[in-house]
C-alpha positions, 0 to 999 in steps of 0.5 A: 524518474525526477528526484521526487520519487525515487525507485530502487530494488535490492534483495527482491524487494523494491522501494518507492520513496516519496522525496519532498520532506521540505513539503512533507511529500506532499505529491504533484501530479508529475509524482503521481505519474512516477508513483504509478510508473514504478508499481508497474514496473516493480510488477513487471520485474521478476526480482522483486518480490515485495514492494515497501512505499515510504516518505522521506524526512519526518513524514510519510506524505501530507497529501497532494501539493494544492499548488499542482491543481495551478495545472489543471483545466478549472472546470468540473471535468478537468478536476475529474479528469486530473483524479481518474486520469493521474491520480486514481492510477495509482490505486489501479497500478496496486489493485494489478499489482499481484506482489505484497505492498508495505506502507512505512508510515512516519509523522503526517499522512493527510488526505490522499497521503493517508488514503495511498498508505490504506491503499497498501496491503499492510502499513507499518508505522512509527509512534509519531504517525498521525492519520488524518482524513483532513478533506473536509477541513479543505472544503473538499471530499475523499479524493483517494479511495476513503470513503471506499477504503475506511469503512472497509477498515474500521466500519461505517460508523467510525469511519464517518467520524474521522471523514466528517470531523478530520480529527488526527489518529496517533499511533495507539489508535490506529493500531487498536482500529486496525488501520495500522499492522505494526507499531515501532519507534521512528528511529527503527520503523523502516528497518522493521519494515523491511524485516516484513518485507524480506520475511514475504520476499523469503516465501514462494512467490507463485503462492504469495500472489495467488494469496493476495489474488484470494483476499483481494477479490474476496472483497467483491465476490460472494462465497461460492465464487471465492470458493471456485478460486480457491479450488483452481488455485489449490489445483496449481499449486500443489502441482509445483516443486515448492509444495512438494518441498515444502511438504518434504521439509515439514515432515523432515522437521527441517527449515528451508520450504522455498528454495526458489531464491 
């Protein structure tokens, strides 16, 4: 990892931090390589239980660096390529990724910053949070996934307004839309993050993914299909120590269901 992203775990949660608050982390392509990187290996690493993403500094992350596109091939392809190759990876590496991901999301998130923050599957914010969709102010179009992702969250309508006039969304707002799950001060917005985070992490873990697993897929399958996952993974897990503990424990009107810490 450069000195750029920086990824670490403790207490079975892992953290991948955004390191470039001079340039409001706007990412270069080099970041975006480590950015996938650690989701995978956060994957792959049986101690982590959940994944929080944050920015260093002020801000969460002000999109890409336009100084990095210096890299890439000015054709109409090599801009392709530099999105599905590089940068869409890391939409990919969270769509794989079974383990719950948290957005802790402070001051500015532009563009791509804004879409990796609704790529996650919560996000936490703090009241000086400003969301902008801010493509179309460049002369571009959503590159990340927002005009995949808003409509999902908000609905076709509004998320025509904020992909077609760029305009910011505070703290409140985004709460009220729903693109927000929480709303702190700054001062105690990554703790309370992590407070989610180790809530998740305290759960058994085979069923968190398999919860995650259920959501996600149900945006792209029909009913009956949904109904079939269930089923199977209602199947596995009532066969593990964890349901049968947990039942034990909720009968005994005592604490404790996971004891897989």
């Amino acid at each position: 990892m450069s000195d750029d992203l920086v990824y670490d775990v403790s207490e079975h949660i892992a953290t991948i931090t955004l390191n470039r608050p001079e340039r409001k982390n706007a990412f270069t392509l080099t970041m975006v390589d480590e950015w996938t990187d650690a989701l995978r290996e956060s994957g792959a690493d049986d101690r982590v239980r959940a994944v929080v993403v944050t920015g260093a500094g002020d801000s969460f992350c002000s999109g890409v660096d336009l100084s990095a596109l210096a890299e890439v091939e000015a054709t109409p392809l090599g801009r392709k390529e530099m999105l599905t190759g590089r940068v869409h990876r890391v939409a990919t590496a969270l769509a794989d990724l079974d383990k719950p991901v948290i957005a802790c999301m402070r001051g500015a998130a532009v563009g791509a910053g804004m879409d990796m923050g609704l790529l996650c599957d919560m996000r936490v914010a703090g009241r000086s949070i400003k969301l902008i969709e801010g493509y179309i102010k460049v002369g571009l179009v959503p590159g990340d996934g927002g005009a995949w992702l808003l409509p999902r969250l908000v609905g076709t309508a509004k998320a025509m307004e904020l992909l077609l006039t760029g305009d910011a969304v505070g703290a409140d707002e985004a709460l009220r839309l729903g693109l927000v799950n929480q709303v702190h001060d700054d001062e105690v917005v990554l703790e309370r993050t992590y407070d989610l985070a180790e809530k998740i992490a305290a759960a058994p873990p085979v069923q968190v993914a398999m919860i995650k697993r259920l959501v996600r897929s149900a945006e792209s399958v029909d009913l009956r299909t949904h109904y079939d996952m269930v089923s199977s993974h209602f199947g596995v897990v009532t066969a593990m120590e964890d349901y049968t503990e947990a039942v034990a424990a909720f009968g005994e009107r005592r604490e404790g269901v996971y004891q897989g810490r």
